[in-house]
Biotite code that builds the C-alpha atoms (Angstrom):
import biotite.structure as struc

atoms = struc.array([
    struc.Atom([55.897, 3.897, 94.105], chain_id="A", res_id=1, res_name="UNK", atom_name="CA", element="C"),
    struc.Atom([58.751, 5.041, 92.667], chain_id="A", res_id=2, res_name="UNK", atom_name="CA", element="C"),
    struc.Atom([57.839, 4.250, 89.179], chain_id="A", res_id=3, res_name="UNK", atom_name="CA", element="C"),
    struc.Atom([54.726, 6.035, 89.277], chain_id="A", res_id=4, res_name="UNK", atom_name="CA", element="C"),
    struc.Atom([56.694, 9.259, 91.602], chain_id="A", res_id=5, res_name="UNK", atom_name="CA", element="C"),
    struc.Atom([59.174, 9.340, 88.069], chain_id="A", res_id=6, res_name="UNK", atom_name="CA", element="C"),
    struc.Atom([56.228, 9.275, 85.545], chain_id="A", res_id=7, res_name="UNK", atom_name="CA", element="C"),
    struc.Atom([54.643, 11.792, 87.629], chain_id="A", res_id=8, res_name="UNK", atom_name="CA", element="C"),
    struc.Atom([57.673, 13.987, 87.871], chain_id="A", res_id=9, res_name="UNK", atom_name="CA", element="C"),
    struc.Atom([57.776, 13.945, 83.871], chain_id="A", res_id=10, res_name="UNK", atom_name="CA", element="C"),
    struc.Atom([54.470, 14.523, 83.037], chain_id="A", res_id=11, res_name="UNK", atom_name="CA", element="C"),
    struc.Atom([55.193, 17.801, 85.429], chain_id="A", res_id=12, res_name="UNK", atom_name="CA", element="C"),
    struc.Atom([58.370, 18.750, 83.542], chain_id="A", res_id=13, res_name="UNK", atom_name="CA", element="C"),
    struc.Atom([56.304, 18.348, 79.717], chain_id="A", res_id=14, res_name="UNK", atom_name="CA", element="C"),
    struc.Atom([53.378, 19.888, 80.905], chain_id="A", res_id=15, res_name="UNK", atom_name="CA", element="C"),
    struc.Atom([56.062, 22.629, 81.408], chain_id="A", res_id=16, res_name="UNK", atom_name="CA", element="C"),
    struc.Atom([57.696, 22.493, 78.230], chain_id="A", res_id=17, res_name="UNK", atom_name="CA", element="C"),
    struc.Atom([54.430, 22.658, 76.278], chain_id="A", res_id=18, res_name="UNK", atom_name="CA", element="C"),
    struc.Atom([53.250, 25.449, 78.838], chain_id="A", res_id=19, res_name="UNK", atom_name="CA", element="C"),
    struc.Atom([56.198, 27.754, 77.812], chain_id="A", res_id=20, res_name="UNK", atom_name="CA", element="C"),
    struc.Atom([55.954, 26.592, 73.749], chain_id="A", res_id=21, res_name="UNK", atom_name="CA", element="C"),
    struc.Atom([52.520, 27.588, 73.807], chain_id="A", res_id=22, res_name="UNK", atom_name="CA", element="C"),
    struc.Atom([53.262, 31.033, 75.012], chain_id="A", res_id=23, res_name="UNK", atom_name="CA", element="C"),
    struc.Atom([55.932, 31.248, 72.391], chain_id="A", res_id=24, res_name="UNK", atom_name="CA", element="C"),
    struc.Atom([54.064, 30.007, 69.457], chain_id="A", res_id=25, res_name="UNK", atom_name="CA", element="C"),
    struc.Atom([53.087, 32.976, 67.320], chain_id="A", res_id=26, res_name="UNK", atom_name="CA", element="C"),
    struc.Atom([57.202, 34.107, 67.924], chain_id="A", res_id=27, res_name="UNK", atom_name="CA", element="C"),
    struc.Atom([58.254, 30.822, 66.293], chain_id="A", res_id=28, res_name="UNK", atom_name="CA", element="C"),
    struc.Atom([56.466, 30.609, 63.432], chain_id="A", res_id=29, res_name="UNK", atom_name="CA", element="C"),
    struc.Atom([54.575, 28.194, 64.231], chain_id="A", res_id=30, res_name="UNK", atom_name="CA", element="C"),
    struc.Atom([50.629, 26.841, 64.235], chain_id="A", res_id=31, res_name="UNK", atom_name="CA", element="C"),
    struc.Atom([49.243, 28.129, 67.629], chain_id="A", res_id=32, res_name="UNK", atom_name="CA", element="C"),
    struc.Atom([49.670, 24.955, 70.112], chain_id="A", res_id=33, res_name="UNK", atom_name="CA", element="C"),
    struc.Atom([46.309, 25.384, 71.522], chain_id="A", res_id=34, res_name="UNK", atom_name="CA", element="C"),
    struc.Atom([42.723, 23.479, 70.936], chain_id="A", res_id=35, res_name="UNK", atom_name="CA", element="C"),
    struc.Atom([42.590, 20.814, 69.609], chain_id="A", res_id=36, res_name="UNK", atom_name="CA", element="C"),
    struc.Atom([46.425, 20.546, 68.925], chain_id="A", res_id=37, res_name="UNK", atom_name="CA", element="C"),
    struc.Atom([47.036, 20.987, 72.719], chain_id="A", res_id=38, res_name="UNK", atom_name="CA", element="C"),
    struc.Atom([44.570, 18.201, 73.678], chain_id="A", res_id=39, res_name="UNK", atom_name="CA", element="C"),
    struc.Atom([46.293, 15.590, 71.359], chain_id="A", res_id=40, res_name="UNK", atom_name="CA", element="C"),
    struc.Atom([49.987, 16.522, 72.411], chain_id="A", res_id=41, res_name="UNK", atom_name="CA", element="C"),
    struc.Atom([49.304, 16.623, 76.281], chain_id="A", res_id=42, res_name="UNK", atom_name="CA", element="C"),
    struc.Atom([47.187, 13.396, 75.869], chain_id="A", res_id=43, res_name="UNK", atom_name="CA", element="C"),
    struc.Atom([49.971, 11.885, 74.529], chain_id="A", res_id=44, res_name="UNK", atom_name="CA", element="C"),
    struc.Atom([52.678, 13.254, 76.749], chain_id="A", res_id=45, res_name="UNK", atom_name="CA", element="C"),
    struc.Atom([50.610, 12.101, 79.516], chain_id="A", res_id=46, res_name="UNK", atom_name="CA", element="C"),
    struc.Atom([51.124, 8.286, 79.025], chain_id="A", res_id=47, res_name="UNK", atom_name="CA", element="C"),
    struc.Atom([54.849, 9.062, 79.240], chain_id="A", res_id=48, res_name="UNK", atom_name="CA", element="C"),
    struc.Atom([56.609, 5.926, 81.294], chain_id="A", res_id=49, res_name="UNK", atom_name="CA", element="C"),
    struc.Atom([53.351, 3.979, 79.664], chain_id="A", res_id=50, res_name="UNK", atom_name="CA", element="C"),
    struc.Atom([54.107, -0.048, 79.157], chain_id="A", res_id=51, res_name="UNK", atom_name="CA", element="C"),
    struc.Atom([54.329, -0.569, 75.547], chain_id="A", res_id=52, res_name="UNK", atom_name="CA", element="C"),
    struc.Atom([51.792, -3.480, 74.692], chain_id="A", res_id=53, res_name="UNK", atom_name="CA", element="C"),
    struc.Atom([51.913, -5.119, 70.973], chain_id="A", res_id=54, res_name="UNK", atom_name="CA", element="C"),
    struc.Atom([48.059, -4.188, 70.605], chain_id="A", res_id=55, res_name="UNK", atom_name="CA", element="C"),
    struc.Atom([47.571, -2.005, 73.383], chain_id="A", res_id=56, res_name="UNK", atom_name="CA", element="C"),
    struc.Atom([45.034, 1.082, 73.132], chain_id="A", res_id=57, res_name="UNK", atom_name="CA", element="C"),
    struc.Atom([44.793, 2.110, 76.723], chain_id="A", res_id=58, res_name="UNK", atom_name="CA", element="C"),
    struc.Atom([46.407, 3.598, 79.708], chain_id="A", res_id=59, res_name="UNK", atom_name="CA", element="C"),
    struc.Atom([45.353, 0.584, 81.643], chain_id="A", res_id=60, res_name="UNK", atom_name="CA", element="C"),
    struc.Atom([46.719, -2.168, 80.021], chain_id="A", res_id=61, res_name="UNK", atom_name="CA", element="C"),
    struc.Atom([49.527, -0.237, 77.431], chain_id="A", res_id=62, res_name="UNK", atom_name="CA", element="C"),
    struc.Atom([50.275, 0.838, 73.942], chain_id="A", res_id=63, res_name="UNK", atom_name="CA", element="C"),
    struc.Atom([51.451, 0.236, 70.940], chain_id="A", res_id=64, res_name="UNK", atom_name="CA", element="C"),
    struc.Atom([52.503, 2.928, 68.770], chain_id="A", res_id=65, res_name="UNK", atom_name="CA", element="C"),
    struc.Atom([49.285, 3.456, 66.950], chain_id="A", res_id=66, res_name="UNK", atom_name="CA", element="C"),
    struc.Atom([47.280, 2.587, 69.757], chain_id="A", res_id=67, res_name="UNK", atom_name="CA", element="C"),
    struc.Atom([48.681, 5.701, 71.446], chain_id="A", res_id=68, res_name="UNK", atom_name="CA", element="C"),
    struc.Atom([48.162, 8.361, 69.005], chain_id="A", res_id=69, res_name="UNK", atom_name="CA", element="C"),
    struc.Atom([44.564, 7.159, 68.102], chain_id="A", res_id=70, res_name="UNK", atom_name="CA", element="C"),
    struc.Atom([44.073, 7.254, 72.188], chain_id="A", res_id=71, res_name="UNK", atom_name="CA", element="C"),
    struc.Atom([45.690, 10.927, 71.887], chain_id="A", res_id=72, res_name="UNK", atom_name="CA", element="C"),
    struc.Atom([43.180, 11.777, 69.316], chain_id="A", res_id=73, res_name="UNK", atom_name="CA", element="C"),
    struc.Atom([40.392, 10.625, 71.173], chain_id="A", res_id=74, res_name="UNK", atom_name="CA", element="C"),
    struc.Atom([40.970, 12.383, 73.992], chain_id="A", res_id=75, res_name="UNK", atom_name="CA", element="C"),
    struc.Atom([40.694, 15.561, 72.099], chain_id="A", res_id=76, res_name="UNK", atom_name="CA", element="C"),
    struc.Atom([37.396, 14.430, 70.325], chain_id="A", res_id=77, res_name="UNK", atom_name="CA", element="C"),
    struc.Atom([38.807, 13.282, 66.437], chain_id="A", res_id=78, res_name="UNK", atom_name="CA", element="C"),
    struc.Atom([38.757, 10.218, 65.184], chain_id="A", res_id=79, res_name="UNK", atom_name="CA", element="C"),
    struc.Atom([41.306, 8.410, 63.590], chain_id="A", res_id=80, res_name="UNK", atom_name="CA", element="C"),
    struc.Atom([41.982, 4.722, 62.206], chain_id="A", res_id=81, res_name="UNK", atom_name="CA", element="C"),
    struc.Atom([43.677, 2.261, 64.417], chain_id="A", res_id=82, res_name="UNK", atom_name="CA", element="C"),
    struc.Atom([46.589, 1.046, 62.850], chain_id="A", res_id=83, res_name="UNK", atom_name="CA", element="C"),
    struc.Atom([49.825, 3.735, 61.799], chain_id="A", res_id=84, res_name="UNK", atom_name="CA", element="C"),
    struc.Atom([49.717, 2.322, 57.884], chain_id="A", res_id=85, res_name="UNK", atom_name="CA", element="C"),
    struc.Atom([45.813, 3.662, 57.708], chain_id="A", res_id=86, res_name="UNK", atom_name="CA", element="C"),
    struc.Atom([46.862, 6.736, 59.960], chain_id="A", res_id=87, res_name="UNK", atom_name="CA", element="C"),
    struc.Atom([49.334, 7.493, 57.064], chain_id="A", res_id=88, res_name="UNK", atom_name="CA", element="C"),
    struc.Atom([46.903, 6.907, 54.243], chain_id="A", res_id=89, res_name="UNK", atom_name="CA", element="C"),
    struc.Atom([44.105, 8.602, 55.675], chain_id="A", res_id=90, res_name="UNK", atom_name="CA", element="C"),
    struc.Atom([45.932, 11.773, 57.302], chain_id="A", res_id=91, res_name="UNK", atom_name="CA", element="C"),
    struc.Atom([46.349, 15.087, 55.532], chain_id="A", res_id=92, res_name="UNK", atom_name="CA", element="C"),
    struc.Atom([49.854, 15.501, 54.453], chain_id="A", res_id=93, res_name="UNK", atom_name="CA", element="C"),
    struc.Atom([52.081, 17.959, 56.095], chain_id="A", res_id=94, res_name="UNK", atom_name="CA", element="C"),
    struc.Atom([54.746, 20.385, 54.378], chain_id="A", res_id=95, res_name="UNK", atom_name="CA", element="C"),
    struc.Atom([57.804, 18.811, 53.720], chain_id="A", res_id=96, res_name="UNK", atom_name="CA", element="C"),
    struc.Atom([60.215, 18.821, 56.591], chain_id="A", res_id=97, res_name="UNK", atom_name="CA", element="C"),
    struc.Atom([57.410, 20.896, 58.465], chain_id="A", res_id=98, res_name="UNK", atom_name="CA", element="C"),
    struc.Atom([55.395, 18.756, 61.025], chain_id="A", res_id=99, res_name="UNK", atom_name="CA", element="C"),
    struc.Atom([54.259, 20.281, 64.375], chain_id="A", res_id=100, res_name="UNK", atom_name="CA", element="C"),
    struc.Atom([52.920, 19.895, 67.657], chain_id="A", res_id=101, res_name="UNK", atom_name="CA", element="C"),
    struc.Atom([49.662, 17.166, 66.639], chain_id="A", res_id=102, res_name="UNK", atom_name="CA", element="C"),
    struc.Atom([51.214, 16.480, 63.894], chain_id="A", res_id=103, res_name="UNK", atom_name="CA", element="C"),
    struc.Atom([51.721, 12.745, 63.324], chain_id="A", res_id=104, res_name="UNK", atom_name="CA", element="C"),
    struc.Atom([55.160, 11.371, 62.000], chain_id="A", res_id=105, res_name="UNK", atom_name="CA", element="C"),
    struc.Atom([55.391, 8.317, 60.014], chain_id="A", res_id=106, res_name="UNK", atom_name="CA", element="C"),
    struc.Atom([58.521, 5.634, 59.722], chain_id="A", res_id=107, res_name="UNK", atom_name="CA", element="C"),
    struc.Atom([59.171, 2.835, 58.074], chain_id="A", res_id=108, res_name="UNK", atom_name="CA", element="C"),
    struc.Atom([61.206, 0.260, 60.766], chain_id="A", res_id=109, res_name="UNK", atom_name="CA", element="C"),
    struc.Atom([61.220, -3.125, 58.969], chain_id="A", res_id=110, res_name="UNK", atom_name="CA", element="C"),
    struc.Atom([59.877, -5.162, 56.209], chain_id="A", res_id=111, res_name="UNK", atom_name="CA", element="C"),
    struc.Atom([56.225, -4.027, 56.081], chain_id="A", res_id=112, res_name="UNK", atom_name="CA", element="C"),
    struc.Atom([56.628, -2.600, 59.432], chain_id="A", res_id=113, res_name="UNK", atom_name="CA", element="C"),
    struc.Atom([55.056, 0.991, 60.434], chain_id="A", res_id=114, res_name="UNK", atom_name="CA", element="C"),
    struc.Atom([55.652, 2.822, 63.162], chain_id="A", res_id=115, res_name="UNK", atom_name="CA", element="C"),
    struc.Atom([54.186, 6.598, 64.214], chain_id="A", res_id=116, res_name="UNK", atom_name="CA", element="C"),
    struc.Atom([54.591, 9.147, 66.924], chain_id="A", res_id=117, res_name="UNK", atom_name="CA", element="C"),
    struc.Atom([53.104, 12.598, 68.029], chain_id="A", res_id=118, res_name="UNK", atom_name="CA", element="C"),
    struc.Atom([54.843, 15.292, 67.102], chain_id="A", res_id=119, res_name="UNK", atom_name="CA", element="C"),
    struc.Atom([54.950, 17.357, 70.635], chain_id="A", res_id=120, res_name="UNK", atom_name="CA", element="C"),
    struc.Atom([57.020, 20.688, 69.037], chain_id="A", res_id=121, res_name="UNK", atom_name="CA", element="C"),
    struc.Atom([59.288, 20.711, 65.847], chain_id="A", res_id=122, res_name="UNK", atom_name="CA", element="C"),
    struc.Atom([62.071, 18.803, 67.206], chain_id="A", res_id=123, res_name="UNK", atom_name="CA", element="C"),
    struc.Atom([60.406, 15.906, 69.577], chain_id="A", res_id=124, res_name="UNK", atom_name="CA", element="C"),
    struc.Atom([57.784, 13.531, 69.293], chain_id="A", res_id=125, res_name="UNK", atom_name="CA", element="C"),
    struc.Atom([56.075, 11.222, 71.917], chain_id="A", res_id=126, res_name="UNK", atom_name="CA", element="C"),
    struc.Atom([55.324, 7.458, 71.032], chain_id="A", res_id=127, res_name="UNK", atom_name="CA", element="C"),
    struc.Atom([55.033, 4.026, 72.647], chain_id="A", res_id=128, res_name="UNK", atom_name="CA", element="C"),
    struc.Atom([58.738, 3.006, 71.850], chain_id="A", res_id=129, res_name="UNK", atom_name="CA", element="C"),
    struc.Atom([59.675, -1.000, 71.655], chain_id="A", res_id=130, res_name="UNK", atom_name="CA", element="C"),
    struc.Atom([63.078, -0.156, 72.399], chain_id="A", res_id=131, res_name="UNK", atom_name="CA", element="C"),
    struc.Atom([62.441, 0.196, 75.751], chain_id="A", res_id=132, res_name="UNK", atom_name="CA", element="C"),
    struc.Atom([59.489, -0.908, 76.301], chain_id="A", res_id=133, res_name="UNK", atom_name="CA", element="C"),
    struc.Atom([56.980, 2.670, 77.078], chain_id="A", res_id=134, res_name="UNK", atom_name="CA", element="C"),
    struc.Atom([55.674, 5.343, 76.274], chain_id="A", res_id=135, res_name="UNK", atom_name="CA", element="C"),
    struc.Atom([58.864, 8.380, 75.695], chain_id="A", res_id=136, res_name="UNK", atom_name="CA", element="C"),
    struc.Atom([60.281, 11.115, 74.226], chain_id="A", res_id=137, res_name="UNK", atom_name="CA", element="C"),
    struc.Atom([62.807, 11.034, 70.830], chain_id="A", res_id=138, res_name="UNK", atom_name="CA", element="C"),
    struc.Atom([64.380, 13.665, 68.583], chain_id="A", res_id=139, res_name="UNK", atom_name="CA", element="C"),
    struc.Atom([63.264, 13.559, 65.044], chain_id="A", res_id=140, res_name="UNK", atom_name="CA", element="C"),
    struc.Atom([66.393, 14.894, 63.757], chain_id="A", res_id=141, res_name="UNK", atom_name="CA", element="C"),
    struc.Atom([68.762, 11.340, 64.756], chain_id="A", res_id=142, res_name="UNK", atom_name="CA", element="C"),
    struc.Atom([69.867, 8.911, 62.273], chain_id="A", res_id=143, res_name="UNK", atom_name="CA", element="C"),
    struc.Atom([67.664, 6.458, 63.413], chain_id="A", res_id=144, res_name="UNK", atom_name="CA", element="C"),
    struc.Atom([64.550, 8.360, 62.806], chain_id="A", res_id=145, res_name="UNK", atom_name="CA", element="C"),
    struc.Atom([65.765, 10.635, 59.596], chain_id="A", res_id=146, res_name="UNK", atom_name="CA", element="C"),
    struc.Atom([66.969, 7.012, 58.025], chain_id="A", res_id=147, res_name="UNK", atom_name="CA", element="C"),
    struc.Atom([63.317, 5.472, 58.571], chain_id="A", res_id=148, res_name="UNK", atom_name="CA", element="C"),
    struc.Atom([61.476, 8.846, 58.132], chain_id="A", res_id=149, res_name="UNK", atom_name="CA", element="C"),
    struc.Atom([58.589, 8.535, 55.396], chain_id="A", res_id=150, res_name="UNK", atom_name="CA", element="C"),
    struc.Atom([56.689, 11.920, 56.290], chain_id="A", res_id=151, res_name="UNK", atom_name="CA", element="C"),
    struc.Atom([53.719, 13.511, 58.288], chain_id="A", res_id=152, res_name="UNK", atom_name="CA", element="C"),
    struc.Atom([50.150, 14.034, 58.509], chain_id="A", res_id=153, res_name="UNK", atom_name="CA", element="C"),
    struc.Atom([47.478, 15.306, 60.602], chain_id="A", res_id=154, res_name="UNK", atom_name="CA", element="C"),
    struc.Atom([43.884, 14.949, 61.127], chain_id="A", res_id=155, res_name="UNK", atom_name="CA", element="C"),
    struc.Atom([44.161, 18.905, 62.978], chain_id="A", res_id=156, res_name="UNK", atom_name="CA", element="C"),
    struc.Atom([43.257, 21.956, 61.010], chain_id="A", res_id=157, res_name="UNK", atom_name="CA", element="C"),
])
């Protein structure tokens, strides 16, 4: 109960967050954070606390990185390969240094090893993290990421 009381809590607090960027988002500068844009980021934020399953394409049973944003897409009717190395082939590139909310972000974690999240503004993105084990939140901008960062993409106009 109390797990699902916390991932309720958080989905509350993002659905905040993206409430008050979208009312924001011809001040910043930004792509409007509505349509089809909106669909895919609150899809995504919405499997926040979300098991992380090597695999895993659904709410039910988990996800793994890719299996979340292609579920994301879904959701918001666009379709999208399954695994994050064909996500990054097949996507549109974004600017340098420029993805947004929908935007997909692409990283290279190991020998051969992919990984990709959902960019939910210009700072955070959402993915189904083997670190600890869910669904969260990170900042682009830490060494981690900006070490293993090899660009974005979108399948979003």
């Amino acid at each position: 109960m109390k797990k699902c009381l916390a991932r309720s809590t958080s989905l509350w607090i993002w659905i905040l967050v993206l409430a008050g960027l979208s009312g924001c988002a011809s001040r910043v500068d930004d792509k409007d954070v509505s349509g089809r844009r909106a669909e895919v980021v609150m899809a995504g934020l919405s499997q926040i606390g979300t098991p992380y399953l090597y695999g895993g394409s659904s709410p039910a049973s988990g996800f793994d990185c890719s299996g979340l944003t292609q579920y994301a897409h879904h959701v918001a009717g666009v379709s999208i390969p399954r695994v994050a190395v064909e996500q990054h082939r097949a996507s549109k590139p974004v600017r340098l240094g420029r993805p947004g909310p929908g935007d997909m972000v692409f990283f290279n974690t190991g020998p051969g090893v992919y990984h990709v999240g959902l960019m939910v503004d210009k700072e955070r993105f959402v993915h189904a993290s083997t670190s600890r084990h869910q669904v969260r939140v990170d900042r682009l901008n830490t060494p981690y990421w900006t070490t293993r960062y090899l660009g974005a993409g979108t399948y979003l106009n």
